[in-house]
C-alpha positions as CSV (number, residue, x, y, z in Angstrom):
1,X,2.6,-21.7,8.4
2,X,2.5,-24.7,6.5
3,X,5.7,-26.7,5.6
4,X,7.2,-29.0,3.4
5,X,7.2,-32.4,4.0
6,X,9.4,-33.9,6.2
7,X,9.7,-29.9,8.0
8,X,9.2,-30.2,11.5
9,X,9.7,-27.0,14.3
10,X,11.0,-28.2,17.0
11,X,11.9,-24.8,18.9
12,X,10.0,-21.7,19.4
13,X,12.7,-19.9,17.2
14,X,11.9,-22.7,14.2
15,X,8.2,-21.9,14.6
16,X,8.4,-18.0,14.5
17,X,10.7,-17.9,12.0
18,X,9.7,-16.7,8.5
19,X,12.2,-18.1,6.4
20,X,12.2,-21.8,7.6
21,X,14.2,-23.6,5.1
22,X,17.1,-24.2,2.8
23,X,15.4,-23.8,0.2
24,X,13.5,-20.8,1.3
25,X,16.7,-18.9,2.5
26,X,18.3,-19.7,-1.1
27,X,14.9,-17.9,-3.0
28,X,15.0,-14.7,-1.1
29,X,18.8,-14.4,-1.1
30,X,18.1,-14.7,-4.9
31,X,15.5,-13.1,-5.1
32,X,16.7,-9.5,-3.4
33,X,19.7,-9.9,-6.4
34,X,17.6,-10.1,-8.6
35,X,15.7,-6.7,-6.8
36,X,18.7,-4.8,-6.5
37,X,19.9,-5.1,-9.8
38,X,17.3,-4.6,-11.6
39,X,18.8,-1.0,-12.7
40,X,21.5,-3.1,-14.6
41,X,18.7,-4.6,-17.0
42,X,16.2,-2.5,-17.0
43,X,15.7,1.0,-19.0
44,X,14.4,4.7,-17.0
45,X,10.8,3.8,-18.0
46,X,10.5,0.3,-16.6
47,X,12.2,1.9,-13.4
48,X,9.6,4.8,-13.5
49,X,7.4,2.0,-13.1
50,X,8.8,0.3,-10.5
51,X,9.4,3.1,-8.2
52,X,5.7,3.8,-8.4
53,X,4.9,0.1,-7.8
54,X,7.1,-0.2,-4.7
55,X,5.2,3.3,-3.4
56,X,1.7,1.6,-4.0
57,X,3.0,-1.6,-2.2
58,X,3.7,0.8,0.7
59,X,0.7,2.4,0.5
60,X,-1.5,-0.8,0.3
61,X,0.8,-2.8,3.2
62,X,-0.5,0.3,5.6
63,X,-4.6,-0.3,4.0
64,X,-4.2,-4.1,4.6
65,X,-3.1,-3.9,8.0
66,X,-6.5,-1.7,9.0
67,X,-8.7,-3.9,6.8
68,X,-7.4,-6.8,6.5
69,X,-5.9,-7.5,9.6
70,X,-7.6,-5.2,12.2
71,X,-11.1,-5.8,10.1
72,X,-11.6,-1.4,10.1
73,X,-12.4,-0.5,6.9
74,X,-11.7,3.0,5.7
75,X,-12.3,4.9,2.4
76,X,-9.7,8.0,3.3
77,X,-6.8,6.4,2.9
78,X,-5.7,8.9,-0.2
79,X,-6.5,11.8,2.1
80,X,-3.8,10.1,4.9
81,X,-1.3,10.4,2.0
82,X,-2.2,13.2,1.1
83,X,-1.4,14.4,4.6
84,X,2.2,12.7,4.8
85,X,2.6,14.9,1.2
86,X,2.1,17.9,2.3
87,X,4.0,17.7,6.0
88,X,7.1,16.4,4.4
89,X,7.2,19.3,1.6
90,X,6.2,22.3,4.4
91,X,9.2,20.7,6.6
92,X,11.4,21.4,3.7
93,X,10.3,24.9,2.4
94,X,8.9,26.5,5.2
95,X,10.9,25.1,8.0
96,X,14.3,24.3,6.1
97,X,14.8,20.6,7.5
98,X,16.2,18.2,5.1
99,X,13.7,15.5,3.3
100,X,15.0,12.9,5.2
101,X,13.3,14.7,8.8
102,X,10.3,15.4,6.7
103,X,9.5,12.0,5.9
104,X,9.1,10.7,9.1
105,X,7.7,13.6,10.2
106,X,5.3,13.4,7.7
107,X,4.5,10.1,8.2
108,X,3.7,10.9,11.9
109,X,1.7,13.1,11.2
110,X,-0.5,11.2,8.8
111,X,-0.7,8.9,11.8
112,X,-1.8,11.6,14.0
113,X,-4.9,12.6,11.5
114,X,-5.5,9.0,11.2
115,X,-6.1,8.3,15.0
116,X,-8.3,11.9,14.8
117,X,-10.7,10.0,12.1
118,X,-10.3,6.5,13.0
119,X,-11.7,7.5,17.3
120,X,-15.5,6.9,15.9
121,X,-14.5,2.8,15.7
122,X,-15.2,3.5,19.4
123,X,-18.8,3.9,18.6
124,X,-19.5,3.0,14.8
125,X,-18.2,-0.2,12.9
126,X,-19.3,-1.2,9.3
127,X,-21.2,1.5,7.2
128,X,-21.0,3.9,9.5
129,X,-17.6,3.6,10.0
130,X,-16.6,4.0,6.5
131,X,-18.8,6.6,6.1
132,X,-16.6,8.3,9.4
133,X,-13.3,7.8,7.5
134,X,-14.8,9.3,4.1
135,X,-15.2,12.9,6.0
136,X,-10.9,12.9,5.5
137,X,-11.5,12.3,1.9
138,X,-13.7,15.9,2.1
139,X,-12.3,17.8,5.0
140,X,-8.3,17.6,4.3
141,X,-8.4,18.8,0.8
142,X,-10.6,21.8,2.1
143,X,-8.3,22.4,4.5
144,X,-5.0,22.6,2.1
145,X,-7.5,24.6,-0.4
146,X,-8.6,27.3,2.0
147,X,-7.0,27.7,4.6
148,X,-3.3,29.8,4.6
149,X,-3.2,29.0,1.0
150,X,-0.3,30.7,0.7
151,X,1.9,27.4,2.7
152,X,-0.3,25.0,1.0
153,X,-0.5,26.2,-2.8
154,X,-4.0,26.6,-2.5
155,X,-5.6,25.0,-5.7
156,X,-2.4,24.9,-7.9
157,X,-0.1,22.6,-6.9
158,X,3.4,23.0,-5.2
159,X,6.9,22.5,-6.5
160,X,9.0,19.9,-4.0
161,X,12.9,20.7,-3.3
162,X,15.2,18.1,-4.9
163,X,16.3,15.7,-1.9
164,X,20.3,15.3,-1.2
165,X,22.3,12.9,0.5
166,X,25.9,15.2,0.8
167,X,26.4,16.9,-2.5
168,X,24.2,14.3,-4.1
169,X,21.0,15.2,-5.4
170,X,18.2,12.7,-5.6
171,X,17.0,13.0,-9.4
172,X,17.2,9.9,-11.6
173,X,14.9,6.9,-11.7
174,X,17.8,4.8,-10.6
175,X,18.5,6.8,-7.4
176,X,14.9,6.8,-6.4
177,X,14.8,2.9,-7.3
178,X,17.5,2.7,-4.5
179,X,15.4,4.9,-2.3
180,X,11.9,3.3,-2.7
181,X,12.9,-0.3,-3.1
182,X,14.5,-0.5,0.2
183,X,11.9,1.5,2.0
184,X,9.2,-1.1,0.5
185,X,11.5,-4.1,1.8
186,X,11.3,-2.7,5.1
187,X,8.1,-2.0,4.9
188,X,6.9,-5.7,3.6
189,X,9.3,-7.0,6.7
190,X,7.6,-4.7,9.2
191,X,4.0,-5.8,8.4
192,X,5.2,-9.7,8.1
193,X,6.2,-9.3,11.6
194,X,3.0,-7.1,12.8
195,X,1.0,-10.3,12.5
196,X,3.0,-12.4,14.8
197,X,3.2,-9.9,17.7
198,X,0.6,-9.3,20.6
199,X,-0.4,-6.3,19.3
200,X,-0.8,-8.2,15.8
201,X,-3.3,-11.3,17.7
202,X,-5.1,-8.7,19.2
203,X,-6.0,-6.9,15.8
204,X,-7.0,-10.6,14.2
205,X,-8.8,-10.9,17.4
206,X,-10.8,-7.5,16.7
207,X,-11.4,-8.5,12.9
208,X,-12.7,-11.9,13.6
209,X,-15.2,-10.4,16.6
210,X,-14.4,-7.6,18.4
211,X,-17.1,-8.5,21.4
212,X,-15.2,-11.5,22.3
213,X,-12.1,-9.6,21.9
214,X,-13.1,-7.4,24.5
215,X,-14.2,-10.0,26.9
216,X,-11.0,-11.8,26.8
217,X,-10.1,-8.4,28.0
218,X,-8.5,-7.2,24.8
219,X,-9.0,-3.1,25.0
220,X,-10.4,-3.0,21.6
221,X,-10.6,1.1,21.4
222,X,-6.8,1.4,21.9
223,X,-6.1,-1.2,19.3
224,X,-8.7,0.2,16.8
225,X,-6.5,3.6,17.2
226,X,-3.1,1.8,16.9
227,X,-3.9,0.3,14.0
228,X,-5.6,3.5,12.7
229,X,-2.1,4.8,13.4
230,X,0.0,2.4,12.1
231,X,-2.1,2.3,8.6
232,X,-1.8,5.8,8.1
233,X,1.9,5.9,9.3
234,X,2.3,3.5,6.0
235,X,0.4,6.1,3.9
236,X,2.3,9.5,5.0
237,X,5.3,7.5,4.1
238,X,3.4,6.8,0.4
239,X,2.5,10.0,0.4
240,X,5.5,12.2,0.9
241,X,7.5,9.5,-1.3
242,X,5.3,9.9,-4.2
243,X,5.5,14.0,-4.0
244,X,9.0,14.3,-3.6
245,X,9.6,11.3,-6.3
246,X,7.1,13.3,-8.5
247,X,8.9,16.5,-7.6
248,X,5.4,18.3,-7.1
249,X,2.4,17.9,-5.0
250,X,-1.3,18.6,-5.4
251,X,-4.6,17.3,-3.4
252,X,-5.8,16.2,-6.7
253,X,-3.0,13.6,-6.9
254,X,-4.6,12.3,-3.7
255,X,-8.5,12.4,-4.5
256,X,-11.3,9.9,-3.6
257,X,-10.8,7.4,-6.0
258,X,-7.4,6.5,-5.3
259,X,-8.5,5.1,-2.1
260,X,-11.0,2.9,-3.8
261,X,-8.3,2.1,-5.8
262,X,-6.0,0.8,-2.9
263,X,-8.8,-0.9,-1.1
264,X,-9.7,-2.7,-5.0
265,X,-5.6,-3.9,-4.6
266,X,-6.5,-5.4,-1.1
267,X,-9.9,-7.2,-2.4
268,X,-8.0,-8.4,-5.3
269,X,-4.8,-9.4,-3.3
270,X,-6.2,-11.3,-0.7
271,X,-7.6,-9.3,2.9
272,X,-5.0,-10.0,5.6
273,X,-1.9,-11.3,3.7
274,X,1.4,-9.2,3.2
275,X,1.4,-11.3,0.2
276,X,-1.9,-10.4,-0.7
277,X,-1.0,-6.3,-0.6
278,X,2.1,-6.9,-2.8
279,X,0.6,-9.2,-5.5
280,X,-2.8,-7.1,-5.2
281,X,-0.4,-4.0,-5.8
282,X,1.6,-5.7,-8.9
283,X,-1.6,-6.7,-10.6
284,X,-3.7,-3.7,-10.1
285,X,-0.7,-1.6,-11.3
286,X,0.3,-3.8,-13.7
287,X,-3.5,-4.1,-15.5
288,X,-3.4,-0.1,-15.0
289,X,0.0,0.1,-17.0
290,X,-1.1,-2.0,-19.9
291,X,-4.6,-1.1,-20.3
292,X,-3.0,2.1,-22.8
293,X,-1.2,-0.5,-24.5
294,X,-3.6,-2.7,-25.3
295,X,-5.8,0.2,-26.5
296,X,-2.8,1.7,-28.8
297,X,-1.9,-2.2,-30.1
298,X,-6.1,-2.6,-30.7
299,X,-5.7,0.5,-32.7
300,X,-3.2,-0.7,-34.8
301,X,-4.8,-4.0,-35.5
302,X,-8.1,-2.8,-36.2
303,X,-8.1,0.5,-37.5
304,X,-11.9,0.3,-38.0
305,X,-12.9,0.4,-34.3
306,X,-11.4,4.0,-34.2
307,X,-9.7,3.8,-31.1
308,X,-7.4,6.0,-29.0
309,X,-5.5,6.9,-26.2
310,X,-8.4,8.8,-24.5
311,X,-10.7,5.9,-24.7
312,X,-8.0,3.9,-22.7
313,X,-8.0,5.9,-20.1
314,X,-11.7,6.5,-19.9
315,X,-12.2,2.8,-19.7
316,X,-9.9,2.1,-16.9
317,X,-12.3,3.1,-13.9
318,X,-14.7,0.5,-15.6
319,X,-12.2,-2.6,-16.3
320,X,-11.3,-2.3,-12.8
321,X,-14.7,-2.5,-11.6
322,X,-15.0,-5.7,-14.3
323,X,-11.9,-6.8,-12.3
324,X,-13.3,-6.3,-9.0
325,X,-16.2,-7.8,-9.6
326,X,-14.9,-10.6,-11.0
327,X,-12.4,-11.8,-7.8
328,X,-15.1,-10.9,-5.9
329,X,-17.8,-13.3,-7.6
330,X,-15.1,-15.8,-8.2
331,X,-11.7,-15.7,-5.9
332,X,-12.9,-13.4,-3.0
333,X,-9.9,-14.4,-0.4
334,X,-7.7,-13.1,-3.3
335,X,-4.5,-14.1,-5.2
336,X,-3.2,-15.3,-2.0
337,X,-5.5,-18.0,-1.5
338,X,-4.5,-19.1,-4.5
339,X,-0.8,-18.9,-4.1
340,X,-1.6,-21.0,-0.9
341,X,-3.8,-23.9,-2.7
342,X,-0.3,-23.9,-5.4
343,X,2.1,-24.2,-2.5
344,X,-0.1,-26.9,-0.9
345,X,-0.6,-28.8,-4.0
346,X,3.4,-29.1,-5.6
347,X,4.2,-30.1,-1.9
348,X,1.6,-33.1,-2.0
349,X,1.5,-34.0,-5.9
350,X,1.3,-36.5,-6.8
351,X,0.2,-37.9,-3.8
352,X,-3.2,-36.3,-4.1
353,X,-4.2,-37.0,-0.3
């Protein structure tokens, strides 16, 4: 981690740490005010917005930590979600446990499916590999189509039981802010930490090459799983907060191109940065939030272009292939690389060396 200068470690505990200075301590104290109170300040449609933000965060943290970190791409991370979803909801109308067993029990199982797709990095890497985690993308929604549609709503989709904490019942944007937003936090500390552990190394290890991983005697199979599990853990968690937030679930809320969605917030992000997945996350979402306002303001403007509503939504699939493209041509580590070459250059100007 690069410091400001004058910022030495001096201890083990001083190089681990995350938060390293004064300064840096005072900015995320601040900062999680800020978070917390953003109810205060903020109306039910800007938190409607945030609460989906902080569950595509979630989502992407899980994506980044497989891709990014652990260098195993997949393109089924929707259908992992998708799996969390569903487990959490069936745990609460079929098996009368409250939401807050279902979760985690959704989440694990997510984890378990992953695992199930993600044994071919044993064998396949690359192509191949992605096209091994695409089969989840087909097979899962068969599954909850056709078989015992009657627990799984078939092809219509299924209503979700209202959460409760006591007599409490989770409804309003503002209770799910307080729900989601810490959840997220946790989640953002979790992955920050990931990277620093042994098994964290040993996934970097595998990304940079796993055949010298495996002759420093790194067992590369077990890692590809864990991470496998860990990524999809992050999704079931996305999954069965976005149902239960939206108060109804359906496969098609969970189809193919949501996953090239989260892997577009990665690219765009920055591969292998926490920072990357949160800023990838905020900018994606954000550009997908305003593109229907820019439309409806165009239309206003210049009544002559005959736009609408539908057009902004058509065009969204190809502004964020524009948008792709583009980071890809021109910024391909992401918008954390270039949070890093800011941080680097306030601490050195205007001593350019």
């Amino acid at each position: 981690m690069s410091l400001p200068a004058g910022t030495c470690n001096e201890t083990l505990d001083q190089d681990m740490a995350i938060v390293r200075t004064r300064l840096q301590w005072g900015i995320l104290i601040t900062s999680l005010i800020v978070l917390f109170t953003i109810p205060l300040y903020v109306n039910s449609l800007g938190l409607n917005f945030i609460n989906y933000l902080g569950i595509s965060i979630i989502a992407a943290l899980g994506l980044n930590i497989l891709t990014g970190l652990c260098g195993q791409f997949s393109v089924g991370h929707a259908a992992f979600m998708m799996v969390g979803a569903y487990v959490s909801t069936w745990c609460t109308i079929h098996f009368g446990l409250p939401y807050w067993i279902g979760l985690p029990l959704g989440a694990l199982a997510a984890g378990g499916v992953g695992m199930v797709f993600g044994a071919p990095s044993l064998r396949v890497k690359g192509f191949y590999l992605i096209m091994a985690t695409m089969a989840a993308q087909f097979i899962i929604p068969w599954v909850i189509k056709n078989v015992q549609p009657e627990w799984t709503g078939g092809n219509f989709p299924m209503a979700v039981p209202v959460p409760t904490i006591g007599d409490i019942k989770i409804k309003t944007e503002i209770q799910w802010f307080y729900i989601i937003i810490p959840l997220t936090v946790l989640g953002i500390f979790c992955a920050k930490n990931l990277s620093r552990t042994r098994m964290g190394r040993a996934f970097i290890a595998i990304r940079d090459n796993d055949l010298a991983a495996e002759v420093m005697g790194i067992n590369t199979f077990k890692y590809k799983v864990i991470a496998f599990f860990i990524s999809s853990v992050y999704a079931g968690i996305a999954g069965s907060l976005m149902a239960t937030w939206m108060r109804t679930v359906s496969y098609t809320y969970f189809e193919f191109d949501v996953s090239i969605w989260y892997l577009g917030i990665i690219v765009v992000g920055g591969l292998g940065s926490v920072f990357g997945a949160v800023a990838g996350a905020i900018f994606i979402r954000g550009f997908d939030y305003a593109i229907p306002i820019f439309i409806q303001w165009a239309a206003g403007v210049f009544p002559i272009l005959n736009l609408n509503t539908d057009i902004g939504t058509a065009a969204k699939p190809v502004l964020f292939g524009l948008v792709l493209l583009i980071f890809i041509l021109f910024e391909p580590r992401g918008i954390a690389h270039r949070w890093e070459i800011f941080k680097a250059y306030y601490r050195l100007w205007p001593f350019s060396y």
